[in-house]
Structures are given as structure tokens and as C-alpha cells.
N, C-alpha and C positions, 0 to 999 in steps of 0.2 A: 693645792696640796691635797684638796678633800681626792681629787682624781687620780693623783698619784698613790696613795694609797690604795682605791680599788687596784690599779693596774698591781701594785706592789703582790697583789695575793696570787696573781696567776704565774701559770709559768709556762705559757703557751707564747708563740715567736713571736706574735702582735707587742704582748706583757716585756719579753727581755729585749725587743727593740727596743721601748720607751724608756728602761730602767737603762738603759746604753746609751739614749738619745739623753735623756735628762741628764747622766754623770758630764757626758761630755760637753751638754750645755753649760756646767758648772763650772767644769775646770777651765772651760778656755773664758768664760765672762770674770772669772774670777783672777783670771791672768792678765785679763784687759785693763781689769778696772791697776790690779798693779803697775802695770805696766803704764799706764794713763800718769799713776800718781808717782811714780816713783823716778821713770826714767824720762815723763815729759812727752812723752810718743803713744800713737796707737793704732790700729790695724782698722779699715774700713770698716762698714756694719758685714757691705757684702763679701770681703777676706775672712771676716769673724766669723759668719753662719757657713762659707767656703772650709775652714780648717773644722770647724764642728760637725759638716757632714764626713770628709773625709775620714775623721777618727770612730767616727762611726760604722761606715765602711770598712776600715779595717778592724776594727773588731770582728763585727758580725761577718767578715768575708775569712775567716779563721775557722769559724762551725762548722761541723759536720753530721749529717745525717738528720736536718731537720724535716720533719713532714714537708712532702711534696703538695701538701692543698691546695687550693684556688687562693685563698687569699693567701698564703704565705710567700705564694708565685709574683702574686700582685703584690708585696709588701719588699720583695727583693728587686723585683721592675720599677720601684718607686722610686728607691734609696742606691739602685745601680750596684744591687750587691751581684756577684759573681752567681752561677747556679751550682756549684762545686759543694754549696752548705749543704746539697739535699744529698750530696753523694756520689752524683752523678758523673762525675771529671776525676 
């Protein structure tokens, strides 16, 4: 938590990755543990971290006109986000 809050103060594309990466961590472990308990069923570790990157991606593949930097280049080759957020498409 102590880390999430540094990240929380910024609002640079490293900072709203994480705060994107962490909701969507939430919601889909928080659908699992439901799901586990309620209907008897549940999704692999590797389906659960697979639907948590993808809604990630589609968020951040929705931005537009993020700085072109070095790391931000590197941070969308990471996560296989589109290069369209910087503008360019």
C-alpha cells in the first residue's frame, strides 16, 4: 500500500498504468474469490492474470496523445499496448 500511494501522487503514464493495473487487479480477484464461493467454479491463476492483462489493455489502448518517451515506448511494448495512445495512427 505504502507504494501505491507514491505512485497515486503522479500522473505521469508509468503512475496511470499502475492505478489501471491495480483497479483491474481488484476487480477481477474480487470476482474470483466470488465466484469460487458462490458458484463452486473458478478461472486458472494463468486465465485470471490473462483477463487482468487484457482489461488493461483495453483501457490504456483507448488514450490518446500520451508522450512519445523512451520509457513510455518501453511501457506500451511491455503491456502490448497499440502505438495509436501517442497519436500516431
Amino acid at each position: 500500500m505504502d507504494w501505491m500511494i507514491q505512485v497515486d501522487k503522479g500522473t505521469q503514464f508509468s503512475c496511470l498504468i499502475s492505478k489501471v493495473a491495480l483497479a483491474a487487479l481488484l476487480y477481477h480477484v474480487w470476482g474470483e474469490r466470488n465466484a469460487r464461493i458462490f458458484k463452486g467454479y473458478g478461472l486458472s491463476g494463468q486465465q485470471l492474470e490473462t483477463n487482468v492483462r487484457t482489461d488493461i489493455r483495453a483501457c490504456v489502448s483507448s488514450w490518446r496523445n500520451v508522450k512519445p518517451s523512451g520509457s513510455n515506448k518501453a511501457l506500451c511494448a511491455l503491456w502490448n499496448i497499440p502505438a495509436r495512445v501517442f497519436g500516431s495512427v
